[in-house]
C-alpha positions in Angstrom: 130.0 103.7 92.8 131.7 101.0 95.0 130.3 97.6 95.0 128.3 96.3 98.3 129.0 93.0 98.5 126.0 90.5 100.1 125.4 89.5 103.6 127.2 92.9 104.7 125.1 96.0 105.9 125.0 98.9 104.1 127.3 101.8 105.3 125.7 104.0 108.4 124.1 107.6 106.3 127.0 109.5 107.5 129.6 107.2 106.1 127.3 107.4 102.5 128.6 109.5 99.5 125.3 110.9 97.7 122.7 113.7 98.6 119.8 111.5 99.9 120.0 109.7 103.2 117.1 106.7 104.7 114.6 108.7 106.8 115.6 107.6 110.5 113.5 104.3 111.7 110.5 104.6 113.7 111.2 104.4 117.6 108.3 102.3 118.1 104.8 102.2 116.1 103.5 105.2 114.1 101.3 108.0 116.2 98.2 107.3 113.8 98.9 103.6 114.9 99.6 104.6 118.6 96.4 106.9 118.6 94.0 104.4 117.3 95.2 101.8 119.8 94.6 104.6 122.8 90.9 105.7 121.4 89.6 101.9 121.2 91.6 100.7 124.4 89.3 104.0 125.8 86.4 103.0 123.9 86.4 99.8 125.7 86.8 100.9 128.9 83.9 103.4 128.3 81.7 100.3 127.0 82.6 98.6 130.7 82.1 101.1 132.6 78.7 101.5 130.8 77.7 98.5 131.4 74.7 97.9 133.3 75.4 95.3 137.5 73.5 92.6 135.9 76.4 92.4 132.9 79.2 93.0 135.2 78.1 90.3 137.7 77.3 87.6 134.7 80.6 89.0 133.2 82.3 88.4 136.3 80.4 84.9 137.0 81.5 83.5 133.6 85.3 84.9 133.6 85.1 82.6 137.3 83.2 79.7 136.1 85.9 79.5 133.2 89.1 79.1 135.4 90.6 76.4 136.1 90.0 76.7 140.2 86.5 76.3 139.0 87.1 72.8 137.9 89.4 72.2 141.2 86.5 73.1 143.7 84.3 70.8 141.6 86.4 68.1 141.2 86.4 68.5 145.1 83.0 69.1 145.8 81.5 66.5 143.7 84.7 63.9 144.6 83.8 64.2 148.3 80.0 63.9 147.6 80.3 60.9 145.3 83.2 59.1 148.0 81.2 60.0 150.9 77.5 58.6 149.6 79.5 55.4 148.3 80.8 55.0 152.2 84.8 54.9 151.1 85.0 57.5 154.0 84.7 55.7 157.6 82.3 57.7 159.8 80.8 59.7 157.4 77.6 60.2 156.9 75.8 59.3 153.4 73.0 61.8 153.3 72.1 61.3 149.1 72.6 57.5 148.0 70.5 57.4 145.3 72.6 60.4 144.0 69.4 62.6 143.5 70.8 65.6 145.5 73.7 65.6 143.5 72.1 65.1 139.8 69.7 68.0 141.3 72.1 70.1 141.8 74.6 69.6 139.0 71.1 70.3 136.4 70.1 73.6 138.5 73.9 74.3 138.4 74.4 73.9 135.0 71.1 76.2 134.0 72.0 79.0 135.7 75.9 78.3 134.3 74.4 78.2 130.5 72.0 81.3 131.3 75.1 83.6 132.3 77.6 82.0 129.3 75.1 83.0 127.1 74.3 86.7 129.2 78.0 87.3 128.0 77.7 85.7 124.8 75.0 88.1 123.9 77.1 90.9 124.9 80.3 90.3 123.2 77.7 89.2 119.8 76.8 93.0 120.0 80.2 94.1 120.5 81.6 91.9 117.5 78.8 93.6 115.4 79.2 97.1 116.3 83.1 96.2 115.2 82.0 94.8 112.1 80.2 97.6 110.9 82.8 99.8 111.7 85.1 97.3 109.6 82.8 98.1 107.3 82.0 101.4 107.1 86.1 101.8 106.8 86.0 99.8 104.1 83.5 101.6 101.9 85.1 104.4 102.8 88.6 103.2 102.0 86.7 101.6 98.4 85.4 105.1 97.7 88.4 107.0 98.5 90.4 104.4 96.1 87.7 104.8 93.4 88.4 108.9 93.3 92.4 108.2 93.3 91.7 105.6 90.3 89.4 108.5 88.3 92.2 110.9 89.1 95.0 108.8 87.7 93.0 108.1 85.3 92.5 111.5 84.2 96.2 112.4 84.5 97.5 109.1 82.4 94.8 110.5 80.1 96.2 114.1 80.0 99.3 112.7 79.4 98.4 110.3 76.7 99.4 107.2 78.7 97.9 104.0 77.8 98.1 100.9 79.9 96.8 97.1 79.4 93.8 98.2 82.2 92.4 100.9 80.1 89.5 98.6 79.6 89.0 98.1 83.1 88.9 101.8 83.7 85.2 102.5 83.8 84.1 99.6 86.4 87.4 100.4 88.3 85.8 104.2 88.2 82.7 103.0 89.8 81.8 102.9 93.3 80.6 100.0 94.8 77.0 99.9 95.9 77.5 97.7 98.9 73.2 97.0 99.3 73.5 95.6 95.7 76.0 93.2 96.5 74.2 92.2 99.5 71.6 91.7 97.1 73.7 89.6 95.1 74.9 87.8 97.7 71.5 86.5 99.0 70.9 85.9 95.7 73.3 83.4 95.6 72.8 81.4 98.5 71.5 78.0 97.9 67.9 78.2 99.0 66.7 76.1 102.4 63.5 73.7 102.5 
């Protein structure tokens, strides 16, 4: 076989002597990948289009009190207010000296501001948990899935008369997990609060 040396690619398949050649690369990601991708990008669009006018319009009020024109129109609004009352503008009117007005507003303002953040908040809380225990559920499954090929290798290497250094391990590897008794642990665990 002729040396390769390093740094160099290795020769295209048809220029290879030997009767395997490299399964041809992936034009982009993997359809399992691709699908996935396409059912939650629907899923969320189903969730959004489910959602009920009160979430759409705090949903929309948020995504515009987060922008940076936001800021802009308030730097302007509350600059001119603040110039004007202070009289830095000739011929007009102070109408709030004391600043009251303004203070009034800014506190109504920034209720009804909180009161939508955390509308949305709320919203994407439930979302993050419904992911979560899909996570989850993937992951017991995955566990469980794992757990039979272990039991099945197991059994093979045993059929075989194959011993390994993990033999001991084995059994608990064998086991499925019990996922409310490590919840249970878990809790157990925490420090306690007074």
């Amino acid at each position: 076989m002729a040396e390769q040396s390093f740094g160099k690619a290795p020769p295209p398949d048809h220029q290879r002597k030997g009767p395997t050649t490299r399964p041809p690369e992936p034009p982009g990601l993997s359809s399992v990948l691709e699908r996935n991708i396409q059912i939650l990008s629907q899923r969320r669009r189903q969730e959004e289009a489910q959602a009920t006018i009160q979430d759409r319009l705090a949903d929309a009020i948020t995504r515009f009190t987060g922008s940076m024109f936001f800021v802009y129109l308030h730097v302007a609004f509350f600059g001119f207010w603040i110039v004007a009352n202070l009289k830095l503008i000739p011929g007009a009117p102070v109408w709030d000296p004391s600043f009251v007005m303004l203070a009034m507003i800014a506190s109504v303002e920034a209720i009804f501001l909180s009161t939508f953040v955390l509308i949305s908040q709320n919203r994407m809380a439930a979302a993050a948990d419904r992911r979560a225990d899909l996570d989850l559920q993937i992951s017991l499954l995955a566990e469980h899935e794992v757990t039979k090929l272990a039991t099945l290798i197991s059994a093979i290497a045993q059929h075989m008369g194959v011993r390994t250094e993990v033999d001991e391990e084995l059994n608990e590897i064998q086991r499925d997990v019990a996922p409310e008794a490590v919840l249970d642990e878990i809790e157990e665990t925490k420090p306690k609060s007074e």
